[in-house]
C-alpha positions as CSV (number, residue, x, y, z in Angstrom):
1,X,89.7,105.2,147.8
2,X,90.5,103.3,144.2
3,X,86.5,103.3,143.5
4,X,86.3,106.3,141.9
5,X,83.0,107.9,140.4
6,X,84.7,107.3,137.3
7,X,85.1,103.4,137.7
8,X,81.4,103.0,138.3
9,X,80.1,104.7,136.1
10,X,82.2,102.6,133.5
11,X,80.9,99.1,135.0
12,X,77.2,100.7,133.8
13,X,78.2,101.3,130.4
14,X,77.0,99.1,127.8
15,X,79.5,97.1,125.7
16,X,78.3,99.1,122.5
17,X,79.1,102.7,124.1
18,X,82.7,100.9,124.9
19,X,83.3,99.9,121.5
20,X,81.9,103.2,119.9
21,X,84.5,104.6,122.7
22,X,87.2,103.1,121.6
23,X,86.5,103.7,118.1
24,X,86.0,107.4,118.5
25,X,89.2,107.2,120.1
26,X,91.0,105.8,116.2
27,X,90.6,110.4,115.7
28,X,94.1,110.1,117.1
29,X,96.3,109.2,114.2
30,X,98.9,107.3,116.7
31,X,95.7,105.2,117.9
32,X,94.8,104.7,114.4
33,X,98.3,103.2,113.7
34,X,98.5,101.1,117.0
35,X,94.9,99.3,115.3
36,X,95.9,98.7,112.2
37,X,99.2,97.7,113.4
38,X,97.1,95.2,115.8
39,X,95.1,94.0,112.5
40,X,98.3,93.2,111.0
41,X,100.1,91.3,113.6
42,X,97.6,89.3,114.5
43,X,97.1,88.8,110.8
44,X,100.9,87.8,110.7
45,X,100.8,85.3,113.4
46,X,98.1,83.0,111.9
47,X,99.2,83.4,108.8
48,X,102.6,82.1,109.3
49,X,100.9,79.5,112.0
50,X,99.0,77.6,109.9
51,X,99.7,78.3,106.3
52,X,103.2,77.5,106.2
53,X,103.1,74.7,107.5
54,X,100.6,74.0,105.5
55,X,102.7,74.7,102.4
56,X,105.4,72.7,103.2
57,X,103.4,69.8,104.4
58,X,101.5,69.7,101.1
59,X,104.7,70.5,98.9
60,X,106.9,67.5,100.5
61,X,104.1,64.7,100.7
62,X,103.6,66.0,96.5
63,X,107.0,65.1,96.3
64,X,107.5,61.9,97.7
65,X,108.2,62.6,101.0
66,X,106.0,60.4,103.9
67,X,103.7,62.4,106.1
68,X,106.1,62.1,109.2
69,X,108.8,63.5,107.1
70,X,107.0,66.5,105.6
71,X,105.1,67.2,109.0
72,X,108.6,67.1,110.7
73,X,110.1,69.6,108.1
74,X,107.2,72.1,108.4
75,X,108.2,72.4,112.0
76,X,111.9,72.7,111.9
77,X,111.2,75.7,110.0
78,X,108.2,76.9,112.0
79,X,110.5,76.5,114.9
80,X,113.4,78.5,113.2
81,X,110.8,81.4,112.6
82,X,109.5,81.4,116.2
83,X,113.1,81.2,117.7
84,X,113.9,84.0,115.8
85,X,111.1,85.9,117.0
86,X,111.7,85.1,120.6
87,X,115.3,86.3,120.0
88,X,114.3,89.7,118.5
89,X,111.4,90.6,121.1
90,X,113.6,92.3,123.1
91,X,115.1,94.3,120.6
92,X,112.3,96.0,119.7
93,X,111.4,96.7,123.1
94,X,114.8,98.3,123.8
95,X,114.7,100.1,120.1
96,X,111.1,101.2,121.3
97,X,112.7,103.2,124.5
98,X,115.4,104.4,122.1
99,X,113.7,106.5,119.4
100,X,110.4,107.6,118.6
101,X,107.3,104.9,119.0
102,X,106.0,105.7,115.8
103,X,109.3,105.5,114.2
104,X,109.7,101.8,115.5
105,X,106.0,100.5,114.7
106,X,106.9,101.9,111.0
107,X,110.3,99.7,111.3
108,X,108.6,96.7,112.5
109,X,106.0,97.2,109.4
110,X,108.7,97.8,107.2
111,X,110.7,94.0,108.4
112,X,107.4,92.1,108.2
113,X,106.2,93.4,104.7
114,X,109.8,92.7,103.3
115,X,109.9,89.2,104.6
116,X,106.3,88.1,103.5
117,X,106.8,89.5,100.2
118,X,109.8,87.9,100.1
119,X,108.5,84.3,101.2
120,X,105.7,85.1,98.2
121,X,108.4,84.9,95.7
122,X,110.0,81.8,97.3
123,X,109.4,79.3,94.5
124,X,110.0,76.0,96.8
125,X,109.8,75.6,100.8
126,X,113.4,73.8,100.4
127,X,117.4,75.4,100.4
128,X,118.9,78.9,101.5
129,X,115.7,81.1,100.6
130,X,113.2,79.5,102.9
131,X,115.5,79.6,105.8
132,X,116.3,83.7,105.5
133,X,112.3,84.4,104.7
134,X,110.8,83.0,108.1
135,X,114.0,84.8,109.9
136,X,112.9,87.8,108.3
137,X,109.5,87.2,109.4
138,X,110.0,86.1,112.6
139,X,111.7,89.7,113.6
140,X,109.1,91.7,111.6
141,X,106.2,89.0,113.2
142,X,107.6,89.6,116.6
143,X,108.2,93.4,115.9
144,X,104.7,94.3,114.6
145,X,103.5,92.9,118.3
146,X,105.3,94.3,120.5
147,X,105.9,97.7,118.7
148,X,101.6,97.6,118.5
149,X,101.2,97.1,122.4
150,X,104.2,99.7,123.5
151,X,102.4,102.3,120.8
152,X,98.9,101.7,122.4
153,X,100.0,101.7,125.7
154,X,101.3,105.1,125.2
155,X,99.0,106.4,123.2
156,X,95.8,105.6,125.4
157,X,94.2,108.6,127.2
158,X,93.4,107.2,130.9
159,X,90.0,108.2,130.8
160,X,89.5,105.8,128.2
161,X,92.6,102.8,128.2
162,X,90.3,100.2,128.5
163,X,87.7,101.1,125.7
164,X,91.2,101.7,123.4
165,X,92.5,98.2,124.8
166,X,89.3,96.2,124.0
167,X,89.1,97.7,120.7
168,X,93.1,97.2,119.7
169,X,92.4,93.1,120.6
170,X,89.2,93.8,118.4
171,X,91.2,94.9,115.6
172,X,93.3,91.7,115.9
173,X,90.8,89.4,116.5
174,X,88.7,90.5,113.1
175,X,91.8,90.1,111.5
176,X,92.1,86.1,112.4
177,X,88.7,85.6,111.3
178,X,89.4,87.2,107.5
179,X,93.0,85.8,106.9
180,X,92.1,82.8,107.8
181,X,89.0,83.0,105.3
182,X,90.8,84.8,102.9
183,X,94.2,83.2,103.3
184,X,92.7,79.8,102.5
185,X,90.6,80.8,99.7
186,X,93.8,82.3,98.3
187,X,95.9,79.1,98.8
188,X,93.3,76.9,96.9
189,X,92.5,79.6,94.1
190,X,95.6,81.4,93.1
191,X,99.2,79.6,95.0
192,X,100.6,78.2,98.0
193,X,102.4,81.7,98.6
194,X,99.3,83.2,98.3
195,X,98.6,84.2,102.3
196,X,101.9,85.2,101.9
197,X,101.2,88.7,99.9
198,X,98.0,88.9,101.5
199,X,99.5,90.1,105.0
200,X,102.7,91.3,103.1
201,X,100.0,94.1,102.5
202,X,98.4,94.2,105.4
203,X,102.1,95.5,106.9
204,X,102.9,97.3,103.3
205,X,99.6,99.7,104.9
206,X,101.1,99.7,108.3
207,X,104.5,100.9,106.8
208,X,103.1,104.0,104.9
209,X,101.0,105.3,107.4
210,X,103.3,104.8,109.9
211,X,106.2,106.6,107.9
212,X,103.9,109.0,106.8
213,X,102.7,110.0,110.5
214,X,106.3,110.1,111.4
215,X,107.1,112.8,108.8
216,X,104.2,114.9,109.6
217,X,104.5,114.6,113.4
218,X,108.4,115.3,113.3
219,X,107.5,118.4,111.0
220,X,105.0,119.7,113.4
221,X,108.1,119.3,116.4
222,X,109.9,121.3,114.9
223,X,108.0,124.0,113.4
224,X,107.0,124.1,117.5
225,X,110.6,124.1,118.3
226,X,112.3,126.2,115.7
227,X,113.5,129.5,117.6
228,X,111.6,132.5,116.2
229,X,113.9,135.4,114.2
């Protein structure tokens, strides 16, 4: 039958020896990436949620505009970063099937830290510049979750999928809880921007280890491959 020994011996386990599970699982370097890479998306997505509206809310009432007006703003270009991300989600989970796993989580990265560092720099939430950020944003946003979930799903051994799961959401939820502590404290104390850079670096970290993991593992394949003389 389905009810394995297996299964009930995991309904007795305690929700610590899960976690510590699914932590001990992290040794593999692509499970490693798939949490980080869930820290950072879900660090993207209430970032760009509530701080940029935020921004723009703040930055048109400053300037004259009525509360209707800026709140109406601040979601025509919410909107144009979350239609852009709906459009792109099946990219990457077509680009995902096409090359390497890795490869794509580290192209996801790569979007998302390019367009949050590039909304940083945007001096005014008005014109040309604030329109191409949030695009690029919405594919890397959109990029960094579904690349995360395809790399995890992979990646998971089956004796232990659901401890890996549970600790992947983990990783995503802890990340809510600090960027929206630290992303606030940021906006107040330093700029608007500010939440900006903070998960521009959260995927800058993503990107590296990513690329770098690539390399390696693509080095290993073909040492293993290359035909002996």
């Amino acid at each position: 039958g389905l009810s394995g020994s297996k299964n009930d011996k995991n309904k007795h386990e305690s929700y610590k020896t899960i976690l510590f599970e699914g932590f001990l699982a992290g040794k593999d370097p692509k499970i490693a990436l798939s949490y980080f890479a869930s820290f950072a998306a879900r660090g993207d997505s209430v970032v760009i949620t509530l701080f940029i509206s935020l921004w723009i809310t703040q930055y048109e009432r400053n300037h004259g505009t009525s509360s209707e007006e800026a709140t109406s703003q601040a979601g025509v270009i919410s909107g144009v970063c979350q239609t852009v991300a709906l459009v792109s989600a099946p990219v990457f989970g077509i680009l995902a099937d096409k090359i390497d796993k890795t490869l794509c989580q580290t192209i996801a990265a790569c979007i998302a830290t390019i367009g949050y560092m590039f909304l940083f720099f945007v001096q005014e939430p008005r014109g040309a510049p604030i329109y191409i950020a949030v695009c690029i944003v919405g594919i890397g946003e959109i990029g960094m979750i579904v690349s995360s979930q395809i790399l995890i799903a992979s990646s998971s051994p089956p004796d232990t999928r659901g401890a890996v799961s549970g600790f992947f959401s983990l990783a995503g939820s802890i990340s809510v809880l600090i960027s929206t502590k630290l992303g606030g404290y940021l906006f107040d104390e330093w700029k608007e921007t500010a939440p900006f850079f903070l998960v521009g670096l959260y995927n800058g970290v993503v990107m590296i280890f990513g690329l770098i993991l690539y390399l390696v593992l693509r080095r290993k394949q073909n040492t293993t491959t290359a035909p002996f003389v």
